[in-house]
C-alpha positions in Angstrom: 37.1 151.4 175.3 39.0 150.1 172.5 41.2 148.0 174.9 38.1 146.3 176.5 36.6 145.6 172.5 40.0 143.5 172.0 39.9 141.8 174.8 36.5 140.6 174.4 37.9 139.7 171.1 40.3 137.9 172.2 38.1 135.9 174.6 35.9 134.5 172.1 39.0 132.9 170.4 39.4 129.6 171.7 43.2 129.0 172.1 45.3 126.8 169.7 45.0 123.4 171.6 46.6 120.0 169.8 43.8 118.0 167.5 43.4 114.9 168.0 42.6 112.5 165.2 41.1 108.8 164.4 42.9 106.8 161.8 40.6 104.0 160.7 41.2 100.9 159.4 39.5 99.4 156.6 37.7 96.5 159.1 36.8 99.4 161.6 35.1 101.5 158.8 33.5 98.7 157.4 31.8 97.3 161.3 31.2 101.2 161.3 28.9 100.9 157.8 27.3 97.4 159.4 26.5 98.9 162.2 24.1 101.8 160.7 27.1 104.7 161.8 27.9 105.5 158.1 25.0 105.4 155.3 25.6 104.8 151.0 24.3 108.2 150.5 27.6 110.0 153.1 29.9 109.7 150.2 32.7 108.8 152.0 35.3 106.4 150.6 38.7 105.5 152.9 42.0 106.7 151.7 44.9 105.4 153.8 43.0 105.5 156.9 41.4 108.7 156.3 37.9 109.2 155.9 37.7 111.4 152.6 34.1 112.9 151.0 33.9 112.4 147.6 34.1 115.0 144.6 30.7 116.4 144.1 29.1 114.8 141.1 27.8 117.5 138.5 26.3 116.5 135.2 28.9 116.0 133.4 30.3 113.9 135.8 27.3 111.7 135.9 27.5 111.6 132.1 30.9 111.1 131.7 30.7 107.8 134.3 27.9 106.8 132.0 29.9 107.2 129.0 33.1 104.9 130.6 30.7 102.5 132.2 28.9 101.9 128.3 32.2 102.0 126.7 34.0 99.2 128.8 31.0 96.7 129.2 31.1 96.8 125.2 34.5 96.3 125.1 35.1 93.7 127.8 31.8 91.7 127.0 31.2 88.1 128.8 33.0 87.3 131.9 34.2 90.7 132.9 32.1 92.7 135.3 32.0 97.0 135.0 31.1 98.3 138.6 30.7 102.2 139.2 30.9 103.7 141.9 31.1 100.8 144.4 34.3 100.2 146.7 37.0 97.7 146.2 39.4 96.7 149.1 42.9 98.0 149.1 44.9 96.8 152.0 44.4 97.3 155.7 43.8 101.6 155.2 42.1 101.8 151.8 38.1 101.5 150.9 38.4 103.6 147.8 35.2 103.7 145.2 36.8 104.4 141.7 34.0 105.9 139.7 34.1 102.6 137.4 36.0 99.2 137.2 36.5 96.3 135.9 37.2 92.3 137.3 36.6 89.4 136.4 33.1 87.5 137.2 29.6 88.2 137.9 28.3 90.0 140.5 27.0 87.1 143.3 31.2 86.3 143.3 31.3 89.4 145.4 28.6 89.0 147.9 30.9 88.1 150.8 33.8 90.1 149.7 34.4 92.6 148.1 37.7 92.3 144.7 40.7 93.6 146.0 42.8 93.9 142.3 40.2 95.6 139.7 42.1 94.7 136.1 41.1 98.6 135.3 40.4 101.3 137.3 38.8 104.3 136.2 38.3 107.7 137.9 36.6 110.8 136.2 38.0 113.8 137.2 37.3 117.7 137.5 37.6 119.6 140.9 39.4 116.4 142.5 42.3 116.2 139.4 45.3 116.6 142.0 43.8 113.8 144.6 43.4 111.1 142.1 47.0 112.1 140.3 48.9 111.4 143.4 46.8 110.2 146.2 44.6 107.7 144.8 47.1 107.0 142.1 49.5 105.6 144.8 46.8 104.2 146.5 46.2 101.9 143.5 49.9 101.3 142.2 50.4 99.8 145.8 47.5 97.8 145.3 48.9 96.3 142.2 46.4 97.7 139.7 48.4 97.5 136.4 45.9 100.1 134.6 45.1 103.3 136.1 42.8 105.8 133.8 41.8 109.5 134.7 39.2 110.9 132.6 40.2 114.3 132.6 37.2 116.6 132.1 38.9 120.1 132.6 40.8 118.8 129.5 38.9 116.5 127.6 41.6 114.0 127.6 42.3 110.7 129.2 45.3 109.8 131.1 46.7 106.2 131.5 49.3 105.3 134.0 50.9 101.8 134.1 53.9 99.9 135.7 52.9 100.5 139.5 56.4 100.6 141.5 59.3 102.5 143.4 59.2 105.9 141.8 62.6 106.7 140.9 64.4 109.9 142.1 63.3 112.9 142.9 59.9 111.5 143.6 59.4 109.1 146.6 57.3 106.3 147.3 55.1 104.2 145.4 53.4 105.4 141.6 53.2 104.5 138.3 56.4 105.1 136.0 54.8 105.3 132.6 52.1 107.9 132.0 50.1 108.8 128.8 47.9 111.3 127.7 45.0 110.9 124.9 43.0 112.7 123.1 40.2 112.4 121.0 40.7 110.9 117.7 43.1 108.3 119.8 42.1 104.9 121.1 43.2 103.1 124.2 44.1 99.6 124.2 43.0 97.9 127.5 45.8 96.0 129.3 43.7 93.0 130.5 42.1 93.4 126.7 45.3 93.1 124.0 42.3 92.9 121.4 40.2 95.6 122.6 40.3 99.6 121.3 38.3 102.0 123.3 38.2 105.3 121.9 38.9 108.2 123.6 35.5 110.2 122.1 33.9 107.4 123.7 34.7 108.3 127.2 34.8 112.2 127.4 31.3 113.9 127.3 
């Protein structure tokens, strides 16, 4: 009886059988999103062809975009534009949405296409802390972003990486080569913004 219970087992097992998967381009995605196939509220965002669903967005999340989103529209002032959570293009494999950033202009500039080099980019960061260290992170040093922030929530801190590049040995590929960490009382001075100082109490709920 025992033998006949495994083997029934066994049968509802489907075998291991190769997976096949679709790499998307950026275009694709985007007639995909014209087209009605993807919807705003999917939270999806395209990282190097991959179709990747966003980090659930808690309170303090929601607060802490606030919070970065007040902080650099007082900072940057006229002729700078702070978007959240709206995509930027990134090559031919990249759709990401940073949770805010900042580019130059007003909003009806973008209405054909969207900015492809955001002067800042900032995510804020809890369950999701390892993707936007080294995924997204490269993602955006091979866009060319000079200024990278992560809001770090698990430690109330903010981490700013600059000097997008070759990574030198042991690591590979493309990064940033100069990272700081801050913390509340500290301020930040904004690449794009020499006369700017953003305080780190500012951004961290």
């Amino acid at each position: 009886m025992t033998e006949g219970l495994e083997l029934f087992s066994l049968c509802l097992v489907p075998p291991p059988l190769p997976l096949k998967t679709k790499r998307w381009t950026r275009f694709q995605y985007e007639r995909a999103i014209d087209r009605g196939i993807f919807h705003e509220d999917d939270r999806l965002e395209l990282l190097d062809g991959v179709l990747v669903v966003k980090e659930p967005q808690g309170e303090r999340h929601a607060v802490a975009v606030d919070l970065v989103a007040l902080a650099l529209r007082r900072a940057f002032g006229e002729g700078w534009l702070v978007r959240t959570q709206v995509h930027f293009a990134s090559g031919r494999l990249s759709r990401p949405e940073p949770d805010v950033y900042v580019v130059h202009g007003s909003p009806r500039q973008y209405l054909r296409a969207a900015p492809q080099r955001p002067a800042l980019t900032v995510e804020v960061s809890d369950s999701r802390l390892a993707v936007d260290r080294r995924w997204k992170s490269a993602i955006y040093a091979r866009a060319g972003i000079e200024d990278y922030w992560i809001v770090n929530l698990r430690a109330s801190e903010v981490e700013v990486r600059r000097d997008p590049g070759r990574l030198p040995r042991p690591e590979r590929g493309t990064g940033y080569r100069s990272i700081r960490t801050f913390r509340a009382p500290s301020v930040i001075v904004p690449l794009a913004l020499p006369g700017g100082r953003i305080a780190v109490a500012d951004l961290v709920p």
